[in-house]
N, C-alpha and C positions, 0 to 999 in steps of 0.2 A: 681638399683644396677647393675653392672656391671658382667657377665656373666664368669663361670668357662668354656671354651672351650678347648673342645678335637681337636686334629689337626692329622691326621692318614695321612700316606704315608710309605708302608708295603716292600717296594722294596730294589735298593741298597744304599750305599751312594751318591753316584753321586745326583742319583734323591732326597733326602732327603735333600742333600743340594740346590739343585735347587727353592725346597719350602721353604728357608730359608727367602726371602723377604715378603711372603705372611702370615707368622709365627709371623714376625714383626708386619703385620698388622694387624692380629687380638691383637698379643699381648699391642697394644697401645691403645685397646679398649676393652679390656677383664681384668678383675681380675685375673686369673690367666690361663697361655694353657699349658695344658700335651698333649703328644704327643706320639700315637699309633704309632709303627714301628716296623718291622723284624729286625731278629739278625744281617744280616748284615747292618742294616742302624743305629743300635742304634750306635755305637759309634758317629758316623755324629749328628745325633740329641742331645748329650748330648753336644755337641757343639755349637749350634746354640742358638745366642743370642735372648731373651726373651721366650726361653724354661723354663720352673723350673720344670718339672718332666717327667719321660720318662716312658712306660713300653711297653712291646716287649712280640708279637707275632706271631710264626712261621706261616702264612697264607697257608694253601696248595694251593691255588687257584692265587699265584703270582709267585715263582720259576719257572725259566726253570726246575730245580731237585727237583719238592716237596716232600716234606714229608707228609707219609697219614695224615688225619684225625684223629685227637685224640682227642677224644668224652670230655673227663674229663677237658683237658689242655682251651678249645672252651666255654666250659660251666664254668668252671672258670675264664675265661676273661668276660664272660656276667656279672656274677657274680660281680667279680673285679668293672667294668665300673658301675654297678648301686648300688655301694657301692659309688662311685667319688661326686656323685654329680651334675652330666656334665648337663649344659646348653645347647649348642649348640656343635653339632660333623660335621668337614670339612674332607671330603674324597678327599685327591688328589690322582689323577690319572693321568697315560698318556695317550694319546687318544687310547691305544689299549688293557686298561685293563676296567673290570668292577667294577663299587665301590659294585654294590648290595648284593652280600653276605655280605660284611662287615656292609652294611646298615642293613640287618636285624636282624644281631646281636647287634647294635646297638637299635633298637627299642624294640630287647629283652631283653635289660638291661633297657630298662627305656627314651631313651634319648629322649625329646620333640623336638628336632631339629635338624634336618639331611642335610647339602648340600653336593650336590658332580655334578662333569661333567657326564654324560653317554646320552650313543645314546642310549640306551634300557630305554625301557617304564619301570619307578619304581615303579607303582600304590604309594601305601601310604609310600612307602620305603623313600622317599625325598620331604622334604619341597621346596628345591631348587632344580629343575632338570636345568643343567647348559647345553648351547650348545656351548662352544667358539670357537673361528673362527678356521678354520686347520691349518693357518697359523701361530700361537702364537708359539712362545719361550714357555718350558716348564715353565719359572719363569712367565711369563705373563700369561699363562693359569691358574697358580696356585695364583696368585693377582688377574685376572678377576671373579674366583670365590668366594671370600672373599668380592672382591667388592660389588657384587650381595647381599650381607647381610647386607653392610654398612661401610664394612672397610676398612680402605686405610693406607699407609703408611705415617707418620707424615712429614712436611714439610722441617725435616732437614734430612730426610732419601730418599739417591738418591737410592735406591733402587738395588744397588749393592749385590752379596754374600758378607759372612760375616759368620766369625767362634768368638769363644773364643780359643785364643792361651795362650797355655802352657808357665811357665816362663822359661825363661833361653835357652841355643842352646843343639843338641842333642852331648852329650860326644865325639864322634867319628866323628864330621863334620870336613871338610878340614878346614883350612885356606888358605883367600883370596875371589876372587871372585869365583864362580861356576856355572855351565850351572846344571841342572838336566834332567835325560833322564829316563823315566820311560818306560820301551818294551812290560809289558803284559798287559792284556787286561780281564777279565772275559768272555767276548766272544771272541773263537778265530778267526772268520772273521773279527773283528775292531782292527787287528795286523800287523805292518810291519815283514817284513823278519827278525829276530835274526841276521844273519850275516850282513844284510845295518846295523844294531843299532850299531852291533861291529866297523862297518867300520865308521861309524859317530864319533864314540865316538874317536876313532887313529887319526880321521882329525882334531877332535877338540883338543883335546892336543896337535897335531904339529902344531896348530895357536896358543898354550900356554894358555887355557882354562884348569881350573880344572873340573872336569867330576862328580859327583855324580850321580850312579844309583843305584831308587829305586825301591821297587817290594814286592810283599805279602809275606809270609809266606810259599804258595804254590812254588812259583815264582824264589826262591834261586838258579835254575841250570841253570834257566834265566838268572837272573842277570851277575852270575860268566860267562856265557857264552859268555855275552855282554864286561864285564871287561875284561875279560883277566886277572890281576893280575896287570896291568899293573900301573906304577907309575905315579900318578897324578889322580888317579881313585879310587872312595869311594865303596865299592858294600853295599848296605845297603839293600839287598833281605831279608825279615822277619828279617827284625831287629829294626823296627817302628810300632809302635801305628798310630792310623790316628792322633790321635793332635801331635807326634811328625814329622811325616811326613810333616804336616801344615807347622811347624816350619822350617823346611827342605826348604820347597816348598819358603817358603816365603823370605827366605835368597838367592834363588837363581836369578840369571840374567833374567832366563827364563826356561822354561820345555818344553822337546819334549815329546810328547806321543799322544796314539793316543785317539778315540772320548770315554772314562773312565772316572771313578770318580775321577780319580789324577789331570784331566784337571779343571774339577769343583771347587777343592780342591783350585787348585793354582791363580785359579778368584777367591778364597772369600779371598784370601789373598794377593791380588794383582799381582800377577804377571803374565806376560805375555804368550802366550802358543800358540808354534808350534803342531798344531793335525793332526796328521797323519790320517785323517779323512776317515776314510771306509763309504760310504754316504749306506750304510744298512739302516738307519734311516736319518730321513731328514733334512739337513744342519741348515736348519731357526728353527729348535724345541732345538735342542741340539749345539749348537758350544759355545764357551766358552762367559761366557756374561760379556760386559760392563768391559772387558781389551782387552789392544793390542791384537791383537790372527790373526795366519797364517792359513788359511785349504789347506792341500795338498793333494791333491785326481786326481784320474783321470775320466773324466764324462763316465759313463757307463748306457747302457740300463737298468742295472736289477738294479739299484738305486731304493731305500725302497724295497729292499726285505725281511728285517729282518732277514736273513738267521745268524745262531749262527756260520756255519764252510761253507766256501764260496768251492761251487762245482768243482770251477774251480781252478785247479791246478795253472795255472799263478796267479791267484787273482788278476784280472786287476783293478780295483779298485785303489788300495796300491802297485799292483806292477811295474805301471808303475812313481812311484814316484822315484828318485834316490837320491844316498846322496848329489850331488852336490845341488839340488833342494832345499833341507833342510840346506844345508848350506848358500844359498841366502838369505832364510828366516831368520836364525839367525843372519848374518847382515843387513839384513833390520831389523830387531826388535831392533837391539842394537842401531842402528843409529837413530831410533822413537822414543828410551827411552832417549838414552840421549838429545835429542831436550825438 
């Protein structure tokens, strides 16, 4: 009999989707995978093909801003999971988080098989303690784990991201063709300057480019600040769902933005993607996979610093990127795409 498996990954969307291929692979081998995730990764996950049930757990132990501990909510998800049924539970991670508390909640619900990545010693926490290499792309790291149990992706699945898109386009999209330029970031060290984005988006209209910027719900005096008002420019700050954002992304030529979930986004849905890449985290783990994609960064010493708000006023990183630089890039990608 083929196996109910849990698939957890507690973090944001970005990373949620990242584990989108390795999701596949169990799910082409499993009878049925739910999939543990935090509030913000559930919408991503309820996306990702061969999901069929999602449920969401606020983790204190993965936010930069956690939430304490709530003793009832913790012992109701033990609960919950050894009510499921679960065969086998896969804990992705990236190499800088621990899967183990989740593991032992897991074996306190019952669950007979536990894999995850971790450099700390699990004693009986894990069946499968994984080491994968340092070098792996996060979607590799999260298939090498899966591997390790048997699973692989089936032979017509090249291993791309990959969402379920909403029918129809989003009411208020331009007409025509459209560049997308998304400015914020959930960390603010992995951000260009507001005013280069403004200035980007005037150069792009006066080469006759429609302009759509998008942006969260937080993000709205971003966006307007980016737009301008100006004509030929969408501001759509909080005024998308991520699957209509999808939708967004995937109509457009290409997206600027920098190393976020929007970048992720636009590789499961094919499209190309200029990142204005803050290398805080390290190039070969995260840059956009298996589409056309530009990184603009400048090489600096304190590369992987993981730093959330970069110390340095200049932000040499991103700020010695200029707009002309991104504009090369967006004709070199238009000229790769139409080939």
């Amino acid at each position: 009999m083929r196996p109910h498996v849990l698939a957890c990954r507690l973090d944001n969307a970005g990373d949620v989707l990242l584990a989108g291929p390795a999701l596949r692979a169990l799910a082409a081998g499993a009878a049925k995978v739910t999939m543990l995730c935090g509030p913000r990764g559930a919408e991503a996950a309820r996306m990702l093909p061969g999901v069929r049930e999602v449920i969401v757990y606020d983790a204190p132990w993965v936010a930069f801003d956690p939430t304490p501990l709530d003793r009832e909510r913790t012992l109701g998800l033990v609960e919950l999971i050894s009510r499921m049924g679960i065969d086998q539970a896969f804990i992705f991670t990236s190499f800088h988080q621990s899967p183990l508390p989740l593991a032992l909640l897991l074996r306190l619900a019952g669950v007979p098989f536990v894999a995850a990545s971790s450099v700390d010693y699990p004693g009986s926490l894990l069946d499968i303690r994984h080491l994968p290499e340092e070098c792996l792309h996060e979607v590799e790291r999260s298939l090498s784990l899966v591997e390790r149990a048997g699973y692989t992706l089936p032979p017509d699945d090249d291993g791309r991201l990959a969402v379920r898109l909403p029918q129809g386009e989003h009411p208020l999209l331009l007409e025509g063709p459209y560049i997308a330029v998304h400015p914020g970031a959930s960390v603010p060290a992995r951000t260009w300057n507001p005013e280069r984005h403004a200035t980007l988006v005037g150069r792009l209209l006066e080469e006759g480019w429609r302009v759509v910027v998008t942006g969260g719900p937080e993000e709205r005096k971003l966006t307007a600040r980016v737009t301008r008002g100006r004509p030929g420019t969408l501001d759509l700050g909080g005024r998308t769902t991520l699957s209509e954002l999808a939708r967004i992304l995937a109509g457009a030529r290409l997206l600027v933005t920098g190393n976020t979930g929007p970048a992720h986004l636009a590789a499961a849905v094919g499209t190309p993607v200029i990142s204005l890449f803050a290398p805080t985290v390290p190039l070969e783990r995260w840059h956009p996979w298996k589409v056309p994609h530009r990184l603009l960064y400048t090489p600096v010493p304190c590369a992987g610093c993981r730093a959330r708000v970069c110390p340095f006023e200049e932000h040499p990183c991103l700020g010695g990127v200029g707009v002309e630089e991104v504009l090369e890039a967006v004709s070199a990608l238009m000229e790769e795409r139409a080939r």
